[in-house]
C-alpha positions as CSV (number, residue, x, y, z in Angstrom):
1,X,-24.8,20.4,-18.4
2,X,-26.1,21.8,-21.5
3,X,-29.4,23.7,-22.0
4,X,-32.1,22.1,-23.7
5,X,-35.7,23.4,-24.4
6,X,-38.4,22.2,-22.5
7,X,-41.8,21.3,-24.4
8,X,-44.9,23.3,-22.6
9,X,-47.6,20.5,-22.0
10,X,-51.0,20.8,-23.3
11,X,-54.3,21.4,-22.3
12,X,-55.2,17.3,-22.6
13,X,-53.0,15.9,-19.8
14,X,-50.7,13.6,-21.6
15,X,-49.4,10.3,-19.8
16,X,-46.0,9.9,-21.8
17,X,-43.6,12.2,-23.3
18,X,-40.4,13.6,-23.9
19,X,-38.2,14.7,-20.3
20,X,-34.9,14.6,-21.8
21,X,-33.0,14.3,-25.5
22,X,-33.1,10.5,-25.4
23,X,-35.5,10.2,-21.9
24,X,-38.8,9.8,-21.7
25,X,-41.8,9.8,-19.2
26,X,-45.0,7.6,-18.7
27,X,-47.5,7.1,-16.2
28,X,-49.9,4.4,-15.6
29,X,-52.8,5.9,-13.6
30,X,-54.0,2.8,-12.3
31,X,-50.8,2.8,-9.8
32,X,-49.4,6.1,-9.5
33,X,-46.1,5.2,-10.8
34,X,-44.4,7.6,-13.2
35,X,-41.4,5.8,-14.7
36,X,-38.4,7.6,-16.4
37,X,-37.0,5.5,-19.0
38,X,-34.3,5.9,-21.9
39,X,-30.6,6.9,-21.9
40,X,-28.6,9.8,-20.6
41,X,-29.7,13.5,-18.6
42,X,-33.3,14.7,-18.5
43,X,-34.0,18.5,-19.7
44,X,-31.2,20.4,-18.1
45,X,-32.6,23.3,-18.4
46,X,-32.8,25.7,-15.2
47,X,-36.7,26.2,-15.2
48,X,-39.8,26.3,-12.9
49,X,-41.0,22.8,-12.0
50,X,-44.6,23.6,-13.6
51,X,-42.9,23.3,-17.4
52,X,-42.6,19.4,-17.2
53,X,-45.4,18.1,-19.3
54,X,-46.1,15.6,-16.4
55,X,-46.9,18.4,-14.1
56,X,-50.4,18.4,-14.1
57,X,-50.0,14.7,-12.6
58,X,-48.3,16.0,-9.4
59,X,-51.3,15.2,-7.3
60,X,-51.5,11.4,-9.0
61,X,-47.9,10.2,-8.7
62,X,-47.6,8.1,-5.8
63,X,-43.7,6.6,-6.6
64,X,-41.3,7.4,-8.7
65,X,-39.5,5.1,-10.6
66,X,-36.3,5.9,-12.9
67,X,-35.1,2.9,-15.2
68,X,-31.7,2.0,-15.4
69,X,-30.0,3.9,-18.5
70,X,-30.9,7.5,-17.4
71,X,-28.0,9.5,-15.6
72,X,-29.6,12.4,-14.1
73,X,-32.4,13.9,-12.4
74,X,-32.8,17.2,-13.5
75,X,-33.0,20.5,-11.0
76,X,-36.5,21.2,-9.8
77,X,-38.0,18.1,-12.3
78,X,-39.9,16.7,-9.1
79,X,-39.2,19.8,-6.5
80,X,-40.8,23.6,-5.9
81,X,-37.8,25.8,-7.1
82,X,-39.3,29.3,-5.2
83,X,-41.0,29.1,-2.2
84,X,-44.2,30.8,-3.6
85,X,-44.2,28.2,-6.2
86,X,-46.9,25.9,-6.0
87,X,-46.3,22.5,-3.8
88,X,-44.4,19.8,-5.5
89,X,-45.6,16.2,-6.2
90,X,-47.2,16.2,-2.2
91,X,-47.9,12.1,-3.0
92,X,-44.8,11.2,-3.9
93,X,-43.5,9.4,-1.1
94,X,-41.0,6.5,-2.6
95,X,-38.1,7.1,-4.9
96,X,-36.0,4.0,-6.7
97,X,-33.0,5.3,-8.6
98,X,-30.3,2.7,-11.0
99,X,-26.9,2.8,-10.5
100,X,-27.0,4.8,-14.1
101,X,-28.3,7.8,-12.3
102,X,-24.8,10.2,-11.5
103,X,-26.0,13.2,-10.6
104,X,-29.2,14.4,-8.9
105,X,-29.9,18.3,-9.6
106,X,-30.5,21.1,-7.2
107,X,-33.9,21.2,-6.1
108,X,-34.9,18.0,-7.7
109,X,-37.6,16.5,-4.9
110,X,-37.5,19.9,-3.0
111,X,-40.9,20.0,-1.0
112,X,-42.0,16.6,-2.1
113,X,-43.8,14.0,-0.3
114,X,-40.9,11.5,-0.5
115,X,-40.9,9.2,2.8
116,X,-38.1,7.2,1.7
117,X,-35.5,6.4,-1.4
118,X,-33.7,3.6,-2.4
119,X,-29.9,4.6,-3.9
120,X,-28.2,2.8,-6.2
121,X,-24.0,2.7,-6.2
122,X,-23.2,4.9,-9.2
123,X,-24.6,7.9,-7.8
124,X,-22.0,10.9,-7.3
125,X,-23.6,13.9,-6.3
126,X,-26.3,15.1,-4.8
127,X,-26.8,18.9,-5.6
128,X,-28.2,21.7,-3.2
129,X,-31.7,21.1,-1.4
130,X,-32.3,18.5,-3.6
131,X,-34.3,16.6,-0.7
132,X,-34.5,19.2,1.5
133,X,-38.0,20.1,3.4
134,X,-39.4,16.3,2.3
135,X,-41.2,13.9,4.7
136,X,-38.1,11.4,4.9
137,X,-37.6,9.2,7.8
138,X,-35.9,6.3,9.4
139,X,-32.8,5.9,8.4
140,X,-31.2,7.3,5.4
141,X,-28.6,4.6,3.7
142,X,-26.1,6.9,1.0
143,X,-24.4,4.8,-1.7
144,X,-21.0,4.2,-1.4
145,X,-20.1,6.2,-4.7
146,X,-21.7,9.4,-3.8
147,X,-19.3,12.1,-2.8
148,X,-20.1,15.4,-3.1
149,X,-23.6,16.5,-0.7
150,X,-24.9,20.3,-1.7
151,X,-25.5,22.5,0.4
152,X,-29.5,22.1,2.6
153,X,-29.9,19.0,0.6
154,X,-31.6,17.2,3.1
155,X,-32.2,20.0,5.6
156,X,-35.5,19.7,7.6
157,X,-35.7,16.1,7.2
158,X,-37.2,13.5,9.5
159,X,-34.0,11.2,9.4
160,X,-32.7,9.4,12.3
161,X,-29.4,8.5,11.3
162,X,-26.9,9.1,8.2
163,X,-23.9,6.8,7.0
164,X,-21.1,9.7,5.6
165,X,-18.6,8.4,3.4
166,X,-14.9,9.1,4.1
167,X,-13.9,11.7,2.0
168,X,-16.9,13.4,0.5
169,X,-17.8,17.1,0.2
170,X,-20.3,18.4,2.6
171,X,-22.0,21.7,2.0
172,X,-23.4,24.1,4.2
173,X,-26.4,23.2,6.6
174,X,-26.4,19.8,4.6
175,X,-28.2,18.3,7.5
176,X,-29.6,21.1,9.2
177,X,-32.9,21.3,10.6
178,X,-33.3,17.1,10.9
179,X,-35.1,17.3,14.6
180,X,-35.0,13.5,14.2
181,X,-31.3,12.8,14.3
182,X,-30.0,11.7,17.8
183,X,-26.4,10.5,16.9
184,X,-24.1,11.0,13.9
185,X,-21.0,9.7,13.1
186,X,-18.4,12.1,11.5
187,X,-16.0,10.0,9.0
188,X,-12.4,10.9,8.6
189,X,-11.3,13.4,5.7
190,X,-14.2,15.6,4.7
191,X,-13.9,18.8,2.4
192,X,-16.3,20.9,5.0
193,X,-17.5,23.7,2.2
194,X,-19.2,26.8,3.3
195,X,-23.1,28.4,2.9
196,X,-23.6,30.8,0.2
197,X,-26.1,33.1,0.9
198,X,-26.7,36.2,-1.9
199,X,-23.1,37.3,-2.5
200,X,-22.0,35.8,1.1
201,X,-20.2,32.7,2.2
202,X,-20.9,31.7,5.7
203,X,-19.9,28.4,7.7
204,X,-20.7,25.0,7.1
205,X,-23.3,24.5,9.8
206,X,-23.6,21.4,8.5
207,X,-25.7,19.9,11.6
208,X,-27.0,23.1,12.3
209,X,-30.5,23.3,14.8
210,X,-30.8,19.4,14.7
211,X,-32.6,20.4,18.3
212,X,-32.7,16.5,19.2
213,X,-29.0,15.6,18.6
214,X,-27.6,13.8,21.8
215,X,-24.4,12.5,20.9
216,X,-21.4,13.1,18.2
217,X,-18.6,10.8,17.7
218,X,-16.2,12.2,15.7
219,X,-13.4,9.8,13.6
220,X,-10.8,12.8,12.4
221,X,-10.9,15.9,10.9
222,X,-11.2,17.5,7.4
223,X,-10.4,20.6,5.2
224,X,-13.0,23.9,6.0
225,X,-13.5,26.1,4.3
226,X,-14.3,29.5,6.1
227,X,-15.9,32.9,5.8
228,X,-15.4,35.2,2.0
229,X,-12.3,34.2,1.2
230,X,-12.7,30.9,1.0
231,X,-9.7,30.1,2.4
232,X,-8.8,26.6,3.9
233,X,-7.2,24.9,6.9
234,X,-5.7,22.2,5.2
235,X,-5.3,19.9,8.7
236,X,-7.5,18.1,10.3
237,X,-10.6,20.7,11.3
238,X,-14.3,20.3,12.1
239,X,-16.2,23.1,10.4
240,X,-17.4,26.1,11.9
241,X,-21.0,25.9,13.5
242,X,-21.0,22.4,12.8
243,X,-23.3,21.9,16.0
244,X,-24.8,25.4,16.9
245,X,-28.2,25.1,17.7
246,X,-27.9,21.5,18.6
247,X,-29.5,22.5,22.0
248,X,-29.6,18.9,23.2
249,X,-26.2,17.5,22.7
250,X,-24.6,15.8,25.5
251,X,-21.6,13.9,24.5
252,X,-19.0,14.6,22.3
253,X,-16.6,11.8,21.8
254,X,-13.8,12.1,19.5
255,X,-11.5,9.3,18.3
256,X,-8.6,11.9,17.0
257,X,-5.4,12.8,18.3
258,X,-4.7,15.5,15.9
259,X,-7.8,17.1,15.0
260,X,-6.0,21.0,14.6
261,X,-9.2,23.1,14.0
262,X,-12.1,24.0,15.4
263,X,-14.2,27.5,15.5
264,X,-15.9,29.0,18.6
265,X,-19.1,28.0,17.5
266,X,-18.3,24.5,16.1
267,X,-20.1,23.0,18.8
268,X,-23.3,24.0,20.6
269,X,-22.5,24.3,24.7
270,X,-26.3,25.0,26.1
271,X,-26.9,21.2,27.2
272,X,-22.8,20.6,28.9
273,X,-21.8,18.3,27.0
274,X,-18.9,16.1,27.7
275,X,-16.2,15.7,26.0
276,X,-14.3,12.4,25.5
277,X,-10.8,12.8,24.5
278,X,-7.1,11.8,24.5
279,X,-5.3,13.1,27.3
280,X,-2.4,15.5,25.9
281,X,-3.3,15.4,22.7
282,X,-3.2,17.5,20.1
283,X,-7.2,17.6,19.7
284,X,-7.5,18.6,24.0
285,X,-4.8,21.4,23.1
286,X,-7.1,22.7,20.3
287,X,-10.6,22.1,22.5
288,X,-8.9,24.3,25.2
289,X,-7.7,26.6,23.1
290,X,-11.2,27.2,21.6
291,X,-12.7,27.1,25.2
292,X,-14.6,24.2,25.6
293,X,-13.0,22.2,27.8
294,X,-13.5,23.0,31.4
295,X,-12.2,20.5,34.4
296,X,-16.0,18.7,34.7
297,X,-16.9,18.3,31.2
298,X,-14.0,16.6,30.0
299,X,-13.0,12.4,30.2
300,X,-10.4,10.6,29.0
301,X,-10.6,7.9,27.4
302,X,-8.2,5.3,26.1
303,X,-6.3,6.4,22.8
304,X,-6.5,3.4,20.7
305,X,-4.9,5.2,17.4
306,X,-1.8,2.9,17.7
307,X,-3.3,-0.4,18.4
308,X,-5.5,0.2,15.7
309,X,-2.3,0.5,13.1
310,X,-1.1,-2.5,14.9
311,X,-3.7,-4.9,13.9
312,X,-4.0,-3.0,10.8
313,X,0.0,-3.5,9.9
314,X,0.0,-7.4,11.9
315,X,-3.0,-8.6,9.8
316,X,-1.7,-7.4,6.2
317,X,1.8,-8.9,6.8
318,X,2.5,-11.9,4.4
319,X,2.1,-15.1,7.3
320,X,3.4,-17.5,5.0
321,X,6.9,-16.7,5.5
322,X,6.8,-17.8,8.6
323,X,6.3,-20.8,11.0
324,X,2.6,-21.7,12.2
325,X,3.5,-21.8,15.7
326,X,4.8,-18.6,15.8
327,X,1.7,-17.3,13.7
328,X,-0.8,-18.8,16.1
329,X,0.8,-16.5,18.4
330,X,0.3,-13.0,16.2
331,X,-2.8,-14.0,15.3
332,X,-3.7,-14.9,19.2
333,X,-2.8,-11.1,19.7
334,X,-4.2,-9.8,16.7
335,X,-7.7,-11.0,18.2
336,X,-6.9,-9.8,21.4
337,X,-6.2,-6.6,20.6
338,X,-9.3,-6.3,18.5
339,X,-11.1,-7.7,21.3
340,X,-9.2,-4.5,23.1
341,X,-10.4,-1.9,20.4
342,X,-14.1,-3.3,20.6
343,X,-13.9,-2.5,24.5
344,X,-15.2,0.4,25.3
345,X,-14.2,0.4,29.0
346,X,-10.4,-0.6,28.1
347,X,-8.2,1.4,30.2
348,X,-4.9,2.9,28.5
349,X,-2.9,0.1,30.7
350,X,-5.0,-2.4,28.4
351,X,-4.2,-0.7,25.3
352,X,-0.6,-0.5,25.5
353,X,-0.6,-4.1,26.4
354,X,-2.3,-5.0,23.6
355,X,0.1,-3.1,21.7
356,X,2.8,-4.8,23.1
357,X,1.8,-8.3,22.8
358,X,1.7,-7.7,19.0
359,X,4.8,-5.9,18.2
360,X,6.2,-8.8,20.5
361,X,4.7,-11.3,18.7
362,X,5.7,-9.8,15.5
363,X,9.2,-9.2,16.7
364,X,9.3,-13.2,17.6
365,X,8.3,-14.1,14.2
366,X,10.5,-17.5,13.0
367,X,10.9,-17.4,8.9
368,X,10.2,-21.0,8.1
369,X,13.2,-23.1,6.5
370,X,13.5,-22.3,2.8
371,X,12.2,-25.8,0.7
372,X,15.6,-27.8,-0.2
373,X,13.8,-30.1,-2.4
374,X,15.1,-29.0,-5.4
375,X,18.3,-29.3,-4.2
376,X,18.1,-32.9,-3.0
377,X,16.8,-33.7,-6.8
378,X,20.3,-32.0,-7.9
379,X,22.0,-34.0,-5.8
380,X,21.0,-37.1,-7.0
381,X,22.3,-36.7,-10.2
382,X,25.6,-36.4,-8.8
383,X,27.0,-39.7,-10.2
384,X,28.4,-42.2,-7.6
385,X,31.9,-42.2,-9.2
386,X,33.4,-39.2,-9.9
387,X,36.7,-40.7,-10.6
388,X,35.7,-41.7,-14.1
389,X,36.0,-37.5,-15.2
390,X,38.7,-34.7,-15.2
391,X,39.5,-33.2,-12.3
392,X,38.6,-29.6,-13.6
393,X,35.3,-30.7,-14.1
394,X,34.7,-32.9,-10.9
395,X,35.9,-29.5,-8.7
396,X,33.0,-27.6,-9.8
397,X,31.0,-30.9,-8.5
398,X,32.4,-30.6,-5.1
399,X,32.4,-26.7,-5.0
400,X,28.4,-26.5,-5.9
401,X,28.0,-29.2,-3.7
402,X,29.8,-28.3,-0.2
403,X,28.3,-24.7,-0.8
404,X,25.1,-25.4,-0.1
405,X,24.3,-24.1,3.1
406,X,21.4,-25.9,4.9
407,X,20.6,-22.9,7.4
408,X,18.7,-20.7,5.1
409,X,15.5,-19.9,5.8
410,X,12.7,-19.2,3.1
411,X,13.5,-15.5,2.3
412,X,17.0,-16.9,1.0
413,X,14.4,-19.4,-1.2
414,X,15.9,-18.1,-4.4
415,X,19.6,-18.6,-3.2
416,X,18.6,-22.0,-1.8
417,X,17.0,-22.5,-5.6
418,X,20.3,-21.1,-7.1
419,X,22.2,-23.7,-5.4
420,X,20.7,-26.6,-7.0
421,X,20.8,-24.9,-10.5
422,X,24.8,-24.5,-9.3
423,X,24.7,-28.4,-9.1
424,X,22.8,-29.4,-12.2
425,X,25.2,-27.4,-14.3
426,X,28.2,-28.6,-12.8
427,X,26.6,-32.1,-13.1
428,X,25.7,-31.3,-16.9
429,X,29.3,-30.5,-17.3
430,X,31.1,-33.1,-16.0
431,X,33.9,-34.4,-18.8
432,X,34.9,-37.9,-18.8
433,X,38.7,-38.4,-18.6
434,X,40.7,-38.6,-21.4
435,X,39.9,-42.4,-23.5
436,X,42.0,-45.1,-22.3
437,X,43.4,-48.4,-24.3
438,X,43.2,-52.2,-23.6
439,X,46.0,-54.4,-24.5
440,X,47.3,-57.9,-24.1
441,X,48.4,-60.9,-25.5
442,X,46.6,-64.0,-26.7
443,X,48.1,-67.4,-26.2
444,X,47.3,-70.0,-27.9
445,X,48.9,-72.9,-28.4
446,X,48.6,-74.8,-31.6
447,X,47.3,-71.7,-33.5
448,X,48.7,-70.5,-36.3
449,X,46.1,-68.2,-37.3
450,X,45.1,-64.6,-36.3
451,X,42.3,-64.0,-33.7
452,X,40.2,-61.2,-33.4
453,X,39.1,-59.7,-30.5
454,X,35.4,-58.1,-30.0
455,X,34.9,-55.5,-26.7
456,X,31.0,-54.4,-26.3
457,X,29.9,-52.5,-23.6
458,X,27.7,-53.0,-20.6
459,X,24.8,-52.6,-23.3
460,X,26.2,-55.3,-25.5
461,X,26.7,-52.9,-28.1
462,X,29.8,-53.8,-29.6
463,X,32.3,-50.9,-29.7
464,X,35.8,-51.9,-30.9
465,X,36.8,-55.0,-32.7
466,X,40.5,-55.7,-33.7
467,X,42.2,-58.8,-35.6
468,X,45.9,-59.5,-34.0
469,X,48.7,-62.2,-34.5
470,X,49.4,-62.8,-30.7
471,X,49.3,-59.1,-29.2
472,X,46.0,-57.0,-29.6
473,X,45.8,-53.7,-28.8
474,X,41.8,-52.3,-28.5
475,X,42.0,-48.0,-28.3
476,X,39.7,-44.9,-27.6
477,X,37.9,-46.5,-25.0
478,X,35.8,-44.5,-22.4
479,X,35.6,-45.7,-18.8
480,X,32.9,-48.4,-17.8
481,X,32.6,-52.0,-17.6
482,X,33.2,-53.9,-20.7
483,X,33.7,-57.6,-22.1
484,X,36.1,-58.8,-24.1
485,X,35.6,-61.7,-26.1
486,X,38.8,-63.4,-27.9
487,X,38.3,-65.6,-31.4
488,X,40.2,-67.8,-33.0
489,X,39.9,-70.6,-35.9
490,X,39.1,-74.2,-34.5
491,X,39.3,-72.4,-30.8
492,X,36.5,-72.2,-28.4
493,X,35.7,-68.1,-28.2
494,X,36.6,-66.5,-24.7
495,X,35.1,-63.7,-23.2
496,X,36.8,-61.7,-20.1
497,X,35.1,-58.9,-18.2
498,X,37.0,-56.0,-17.6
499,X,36.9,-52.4,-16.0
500,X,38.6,-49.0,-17.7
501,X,39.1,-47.2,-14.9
502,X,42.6,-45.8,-14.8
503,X,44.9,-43.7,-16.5
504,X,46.4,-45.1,-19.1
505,X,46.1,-48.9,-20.4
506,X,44.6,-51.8,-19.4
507,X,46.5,-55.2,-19.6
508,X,44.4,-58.3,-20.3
509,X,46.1,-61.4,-22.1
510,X,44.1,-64.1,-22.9
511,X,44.5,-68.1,-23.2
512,X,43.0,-69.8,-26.3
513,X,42.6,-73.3,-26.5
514,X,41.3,-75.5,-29.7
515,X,38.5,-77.2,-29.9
516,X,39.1,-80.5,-27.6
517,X,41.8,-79.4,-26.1
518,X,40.9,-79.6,-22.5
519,X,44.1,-79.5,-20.6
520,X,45.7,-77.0,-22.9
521,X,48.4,-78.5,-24.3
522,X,48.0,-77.4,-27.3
523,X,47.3,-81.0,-28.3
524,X,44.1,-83.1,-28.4
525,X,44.8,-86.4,-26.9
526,X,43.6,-89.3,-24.8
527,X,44.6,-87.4,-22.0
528,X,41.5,-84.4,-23.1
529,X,39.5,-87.7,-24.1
530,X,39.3,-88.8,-20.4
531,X,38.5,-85.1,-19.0
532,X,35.5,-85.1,-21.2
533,X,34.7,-88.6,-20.7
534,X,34.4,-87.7,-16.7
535,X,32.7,-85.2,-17.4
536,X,29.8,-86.9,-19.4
537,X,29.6,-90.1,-16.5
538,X,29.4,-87.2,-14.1
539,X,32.5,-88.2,-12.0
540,X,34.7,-84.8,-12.4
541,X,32.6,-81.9,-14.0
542,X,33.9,-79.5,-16.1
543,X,33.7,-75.8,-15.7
544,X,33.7,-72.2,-17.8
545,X,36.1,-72.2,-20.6
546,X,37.0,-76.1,-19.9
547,X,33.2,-77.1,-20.4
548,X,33.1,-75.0,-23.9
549,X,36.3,-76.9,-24.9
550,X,35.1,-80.0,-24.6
551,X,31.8,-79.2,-26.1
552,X,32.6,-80.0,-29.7
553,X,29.4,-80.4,-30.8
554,X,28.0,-76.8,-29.6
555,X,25.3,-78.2,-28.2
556,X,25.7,-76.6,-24.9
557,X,26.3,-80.0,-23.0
558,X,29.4,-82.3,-23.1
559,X,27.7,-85.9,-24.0
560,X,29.5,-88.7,-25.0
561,X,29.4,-87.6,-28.7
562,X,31.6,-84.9,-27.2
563,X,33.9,-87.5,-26.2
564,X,33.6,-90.0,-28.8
565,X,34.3,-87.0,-31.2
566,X,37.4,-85.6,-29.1
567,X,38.7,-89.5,-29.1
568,X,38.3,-90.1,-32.9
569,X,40.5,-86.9,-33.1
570,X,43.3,-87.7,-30.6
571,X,43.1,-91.5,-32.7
572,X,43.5,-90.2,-36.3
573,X,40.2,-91.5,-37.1
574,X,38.5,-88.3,-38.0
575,X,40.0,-84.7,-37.1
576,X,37.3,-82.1,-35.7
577,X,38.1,-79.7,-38.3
C-alpha cells in the first residue's frame, strides 16, 4: 500500500477529520463511538499510533464503528506498535467492520480493550498481531473470505474456540498464548508459514502455550514451511511446534489417512495424550516414526475416509436417470451411511457395510425407459393405406418404422428421439403413385347428342370434366375416392362413386336414360306412364336413377303431374322437351 502523510493533531482535540485520502473520522462524545466513514484505505503510512489526530480520544472511545465503503484498517491506527508505547484505546471493547473492509493492518487493535468483533464476509487478511494481547473472549467467528492470518495476530487472547477456513495461511504462533481455548479443529489444506524473529525464521507454533488446550481434532494436513530456508513439504504435514507448550492436552484425534509430516515437537507429550488414529495408515507410520505413538496411548478408530466419498459421489449422481424404486434404495443407504459417519462408536465392520450397501445400491441402479411419446405421435401420421404411394417411398415407411426398438432405456433418449424424426421424414416423403385414368362408355339410348362427364373429389371440388360421344376417357387422376357424374341433353344426370386405387385405368360405363324414360327403352311410352303412375298412388315405388327419371318436373317427388306429363308425351299431346 502506498505512503501517505499523516496530519499531526492539534492542541484543541478535534472530533472529525481526515484518516485516509477519501476516509474520514468522527466521534460523538455522548456515546463513545468513533465511526470511520468514506471510501477506500486509511493512512498507510507505517507510523506510531499517537499521530492519528483522534488519539487524544483513546480513553473516550468505547466502540468502534467502520462504515461500509472503507477497505482497510490501517497498521497500528487503533493498536500500541512498541511495547513502551503508551496503551492503546484501553475502552475500546466492540469492533463492527463492513464487508468493504479487505485487509486489516499489522498491529491495528494491538493492546486494545476489544472484548469482541463482528466480521463482515469481504475481509481477506488479517495482518500480524493485529488483535493480539486484547481482552477478546467467547468464541471468535472468522468470515468465510478471510484467508491469510499473520503471524501473533490473536496471540494471548481470551478465546474459547476458533472456526479455520480450509485453505488459509496461518502464521507463526497465530494463536498462541489463548489459555482459554480447550478444543480446536484443524481444517484440511493449510499453508503452515513460519515465525520471523530479527533475521530468523522459526516454526509455526501456531497453538503454541495455549496451557488449557484438551483436545485436537485434526481433518488433514497442509504445506509447512520450516526453519531459514524456507523450504516446504508439499504433502500433507502439521507444522512444527504446532502444540508445544500445550501442557494440558489429552486427545489427539486425527481424521487423516495420509497426513506425511510431522516434527518432533509438533505436539506437546507432558499430559499422555492419546492418539486416535487409522490402523495402518499412513498417518500411524508417520506418528511412529516421529515417536509418539507408544502401545497405551494409541486407539483406533473407524476410518471413515471412503464412506465419506461414497455419500459424497452417491448424492451428486444425476437420480433422474433412473427408476424411483431403485432410488429409494440409494437414498435409504445414503442416510444410513451418514447416520454411520455421524456415529462416533461405529466399528470398522459398520463402516465397510455402509460402504457396501451404497456401492450395491449404486451398482443395482435401473435407468428408467427412455419417453416413446414422440414416437407414437410419428406413428400416427403413418397413413392407413400405404398402397396409394410408390414402393420406394413406402420402404423407407416400413424401415423407420420396424427400427424402432422399444428396449431402450432413457440414456438412448436421443436415439429413441431420432427414431421418430426417422418416421416423420419418411412420412413427409411419401410419393403417391404414378396418376391413373378413368374410362368408360356411356349408353344411352335415344341420344344423339354428346354428354359430358364431371369427376370431383371427396371434397366436391370438381377436378376433371370431359365432353364425349359414347366413350369418355377422364386422365391424371390421383388415388382417392371420387364421383362421377354423367350429362346428357333431355337425360336425367347420373352420378357413380368410384375408387382409383390401381395401377393403371379404371373402367366405369354408364347408362343414360331421357327424361321419362323409366324402363329404358329408349322410348317414353304408356309402359313408363304406368311405372310413374305406381309410383305416385304408392303401389310400386321407385328408386335412385328410376325415381329421377320419372321426376320430370324436378321437383324432387314423382306426383301425378310427373305422370300426367310423361303420358302427354308418350300420347303426342305435348313432348317434354
Amino acid at each position: 500500500m502506498t505512503a501517505a502523510a499523516i496530519p499531526v493533531f492539534a492542541e484543541s482535540t478535534p472530533i472529525s477529520g481526515m484518516c485516509g485520502e477519501t476516509a474520514t473520522w468522527s466521534f460523538d462524545e455522548s456515546t463513545g463511538v468513533l465511526t470511520i466513514s468514506g471510501k477506500g484505505d486509511m493512512y498507510t503510512s507505517y507510523t506510531p499510533v499517537d499521530q492519528w489526530e483522534y488519539y487524544p480520544l483513546r480513553d473516550n472511545v468505547k466502540e468502534l464503528v467502520v462504515e461500509e465503503g472503507v477497505t482497510s484498517i490501517s497498521a497500528y491506527a487503533f493498536g500500541q506498535r512498541e511495547y513502551r508505547d503508551p496503551s492503546a484505546y484501553p475502552n475500546l471493547t466492540k469492533l463492527k467492520l463492513p464487508s468493504s473492509v479487505k485487509i486489516i493492518g499489522e498491529g491495528a487493535f494491538k493492546k486494545a480493550g476489544l472484548t469482541s468483533i463482528e466480521f463482515s464476509d469481504g475481509l481477506e487478511t488479517i495482518e500480524k498481531e493485529a488483535f493480539s494481547d486484547t481482552s477478546l473472549s467467547g468464541d471468535l467467528f472468522l468470515s468465510q473470505t478471510l484467508n491469510t492470518i499473520g503471524q501473533l495476530a490473536f496471540s494471548n487472547t481470551g478465546i474459547t474456540s476458533v472456526n479455520l477456513n480450509e485453505g488459509m495461511t496461518i502464521g507463526g504462533q497465530a494463536f498462541s498464548g489463548c489459555n482459554s481455548l480447550e478444543e480446536v479443529t484443524i481444517p484440511y489444506d493449510l499453508y503452515y508459514l513460519g515465525t520471523n524473529t530479527a533475521n530468523m525464521v522459526r516454526a509455526n507454533a501456531a497453538f503454541f502455550d495455549c496451557k488449557n488446550l484438551k483436545k485436537v481434532v485434526i481433518l488433514g494436513g497442509g504445506i509447512v514451511h520450516i526453519n531459514l530456508s524456507g523450504s516446504e513439504y508439499p504433502d500433507n504435514g502439521l507444522a512444527q511446534d504446532m502444540f508445544m507448550g500445550c501442557t494440558s492436552l489429552k486427545e489427539v484425534t486425527i481424521k487423516s489417512d495420509n497426513i506425511s509430516y510431522v516434527d518432533s515437537g509438533t505436539f506437546d507429550m507432558t499430559s499422555n495424550p492419546v492418539f486416535y488414529i487409522y490402523k495402518n495408515s499412513t498417518t500411524e507410520a508417520t506418528l511412529r516414526d516421529a515417536g509418539y505413538l507408544t502401545d497405551s496411548n494409541v486407539v483406533y478408530i473407524a476410518n471413515k475416509t471412503v464412506l465419506e466419498g461414497a455419500v459424497k459421489s452417491a448424492e451428486e449422481m444425476d437420480k433422474s436417470l433412473y427408476t424411483s424404486k431403485s432410488v429409494d434404495t440409494l437414498n435409504k443407504a445414503i442416510e444410513a451411511g451418514k447416520a454411520t459417519i455421524a456415529d462416533e462408536d461405529a466399528s470398522q465392520a459398520d463402516v465397510d457395510n455402509a460402504v457396501k450397501a451404497i456401492n450395491d445400491a449404486v451398482a443395482a441402479l435401473t435407468y428408467r425407459t427412455a419417453d416413446y411419446t414422440a414416437v407414437d405421435a410419428a406413428l400416427e401420421k403413418v397413413p392407413d393405406d400405404l398402397s396409394v404411394y410408390t414402393d420406394e417411398t413406402v420402404a423407407a415407411v416400413t424401415e423407420a418404422v420396424e427400427s424402432v426398438d422399444r428396449t431402450k432405456n432413457i440414456t438412448d433418449q436421443v436415439a429413441v428421439d431420432g427414431y421418430a424424426k426417422a418416421i416423420e421424414d419418411a412420412v413427409a416423403a411419401l410419393k403417391l403413385k404414378p396418376l391413373l385414368a378413368v374410362s368408360g362408355t356411356v349408353i344411352a339410348l335415344g341420344v344423339d347428342t354428346e354428354v359430358t362427364v364431371t369427376v370431383t373429389d371427396a371434397d366436391g371440388k370438381v377436378v376433371a370434366e370431359v365432353t364425349a360421344d359414347g366413350k369418355y376417357t377422364v386422365s391424371d387422376l390421383e388415388y382417392g375416392e371420387y364421383v362421377i357424374t354423367v350429362i346428357a341433353k333431355n337425360c336425367a344426370p347420373r352420378s357413380y362413386g368410384i375408387t382409383v386405387a390401381a395401377d393403371g385405368e379404371a373402367t366405369l360405363d354408364a347408362e343414360m336414360h331421357l327424361y321419362g324414360d323409366i324402363n329404358g327403352d329408349g322410348q317414353i311410352t304408356t309402359a313408363d306412364v304406368g311405372l310413374a303412375n305406381a309410383h305416385a298412388r304408392g303401389t310400386s315405388m321407385l328408386k335412385g336413377y328410376d325415381f329421377d327419371v320419372a321426376d320430370v318436373t324436378s321437383d324432387g317427388e314423382v306426383t301425378t303431374a310427373d305422370v300426367g306429363a310423361i303420358n302427354s308425351h308418350a300420347q303426342s299431346v305435348r313432348a317434354l322437351w
